[in-house]
Structures are given as C-alpha cells and as structure tokens.
C-alpha positions in Angstrom: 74.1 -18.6 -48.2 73.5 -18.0 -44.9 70.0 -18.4 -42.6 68.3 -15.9 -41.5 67.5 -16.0 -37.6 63.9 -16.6 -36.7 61.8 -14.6 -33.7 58.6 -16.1 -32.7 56.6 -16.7 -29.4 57.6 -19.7 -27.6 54.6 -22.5 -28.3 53.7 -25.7 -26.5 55.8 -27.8 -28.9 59.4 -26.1 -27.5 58.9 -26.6 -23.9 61.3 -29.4 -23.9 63.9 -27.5 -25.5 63.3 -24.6 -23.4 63.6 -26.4 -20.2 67.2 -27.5 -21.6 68.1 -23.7 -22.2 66.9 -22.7 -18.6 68.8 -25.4 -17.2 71.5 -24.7 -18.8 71.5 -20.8 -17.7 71.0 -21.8 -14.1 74.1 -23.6 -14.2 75.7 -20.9 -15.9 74.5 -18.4 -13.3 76.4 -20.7 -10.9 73.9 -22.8 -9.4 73.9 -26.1 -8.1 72.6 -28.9 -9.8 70.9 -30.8 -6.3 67.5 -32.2 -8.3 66.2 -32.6 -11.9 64.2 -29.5 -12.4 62.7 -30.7 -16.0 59.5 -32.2 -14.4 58.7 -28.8 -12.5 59.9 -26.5 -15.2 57.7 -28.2 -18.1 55.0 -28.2 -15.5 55.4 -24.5 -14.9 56.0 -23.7 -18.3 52.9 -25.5 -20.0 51.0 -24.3 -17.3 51.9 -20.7 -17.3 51.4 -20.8 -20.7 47.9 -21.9 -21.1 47.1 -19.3 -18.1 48.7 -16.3 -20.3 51.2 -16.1 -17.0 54.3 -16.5 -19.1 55.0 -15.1 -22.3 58.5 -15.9 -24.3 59.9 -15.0 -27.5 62.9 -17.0 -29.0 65.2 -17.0 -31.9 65.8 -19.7 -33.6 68.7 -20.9 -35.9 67.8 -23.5 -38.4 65.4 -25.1 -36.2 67.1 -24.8 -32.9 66.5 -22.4 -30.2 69.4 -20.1 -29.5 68.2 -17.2 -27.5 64.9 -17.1 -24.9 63.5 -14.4 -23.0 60.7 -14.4 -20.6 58.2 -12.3 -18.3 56.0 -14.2 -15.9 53.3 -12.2 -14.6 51.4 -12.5 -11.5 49.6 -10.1 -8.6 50.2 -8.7 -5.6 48.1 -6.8 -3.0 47.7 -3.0 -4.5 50.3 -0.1 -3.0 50.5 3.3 -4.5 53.1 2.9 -6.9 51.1 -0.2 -8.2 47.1 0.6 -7.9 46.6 -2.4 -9.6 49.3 -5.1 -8.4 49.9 -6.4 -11.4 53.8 -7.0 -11.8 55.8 -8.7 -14.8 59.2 -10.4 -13.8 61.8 -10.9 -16.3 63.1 -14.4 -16.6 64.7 -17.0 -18.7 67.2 -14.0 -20.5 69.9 -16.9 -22.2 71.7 -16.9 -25.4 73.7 -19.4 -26.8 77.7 -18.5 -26.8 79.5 -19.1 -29.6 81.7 -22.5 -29.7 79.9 -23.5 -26.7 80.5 -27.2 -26.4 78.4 -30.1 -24.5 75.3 -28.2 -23.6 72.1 -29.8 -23.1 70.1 -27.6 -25.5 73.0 -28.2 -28.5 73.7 -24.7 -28.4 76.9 -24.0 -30.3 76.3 -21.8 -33.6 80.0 -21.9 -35.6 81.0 -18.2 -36.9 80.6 -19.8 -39.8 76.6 -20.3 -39.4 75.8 -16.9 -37.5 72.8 -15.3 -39.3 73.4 -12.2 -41.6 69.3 -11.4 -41.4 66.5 -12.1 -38.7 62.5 -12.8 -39.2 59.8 -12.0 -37.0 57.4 -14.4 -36.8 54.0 -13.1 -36.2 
C-alpha cells in the first residue's frame, strides 16, 4: 500500500530541514557555494515566520519533506499600481527529483514509493 503525500504549512520544527531543501535548490539553480548559509537562513526563516513575513506550504512523504514553496512579504513605498505597497515574492519553489542521490535534505523518492493520494493538512 502506498502513502499518501501530506500538505501542510511549514512549522518551527522543519526549519532545519527546510534550510537543507533551499540549499540544495541554490546549488541546483547554479550557484556557488562561497559560505554556509544555514545560520542566516534558519535565522531568516524563524524569524520571518513568527513576523507572518513568510508563509510555506510543503509536502511531505513519510515524514520527509519533498516539495516547498514560499512567499515572503514585505512593503514598499506606495505607486499607483500598488496604493498600498504591500508585495509578496515567491521563493523557495523546490521539489525533490526522482533517483536524486547525495542530497542534503535526503530527497530521493523511488518510483516505487511515489504517492497514489495527497492530504491537506489544515
């Protein structure tokens, strides 16, 4: 029997993990790895969270996160396409790849584990 895949809001408690998954799409997007960004990025993460500046839903297989998404919000000065300045940045977008080997995050989900079914997590 297969598991179904799980949606929920990203919580205090899967920061660490979630810091692995970004790291691991920055490196994937090409970047260079010149400093440890898991200090800053559980900083900005717990931070942004308590402040309602960063909201994240994952999905998670057996436990494990294997997708993120992200908006960070924050304010600008007014114009008058944006009275109000208020303006929501996507961020974090990653999903695990299929037989993907040596990641931090322990992302690989065999074909013979992919989810038939998904939960949302209210």
């Amino acid at each position: 029997m297969m598991n179904a895949l799980l949606f929920r809001k990203l919580r205090n408690e899967d920061i660490a993990e979630f810091v692995e998954m970004r790291k691991l799409q920055l490196l994937e997007e090409g970047a260079l790895p010149t400093t440890d960004l898991t200090e800053p990025l559980r900083d900005y993460f717990r931070h942004a969270l308590e402040k309602d500046r960063f909201v994240s839903w994952i999905a998670l297989d057996d436990g494990k996160i294997v997708a993120t998404s992200g908006m960070s919000f924050s304010r600008r000065p007014p114009y008058y396409s944006n009275p109000t300045g208020f303006v929501g940045t996507l961020s974090c977008m990653h999903t695990c790849h299929t037989g993907e080997r040596g990641s931090p995050a322990n992302c690989s989900m065999p074909s013979s584990r992919r989810p038939s079914s998904a939960i949302v997590e209210k």
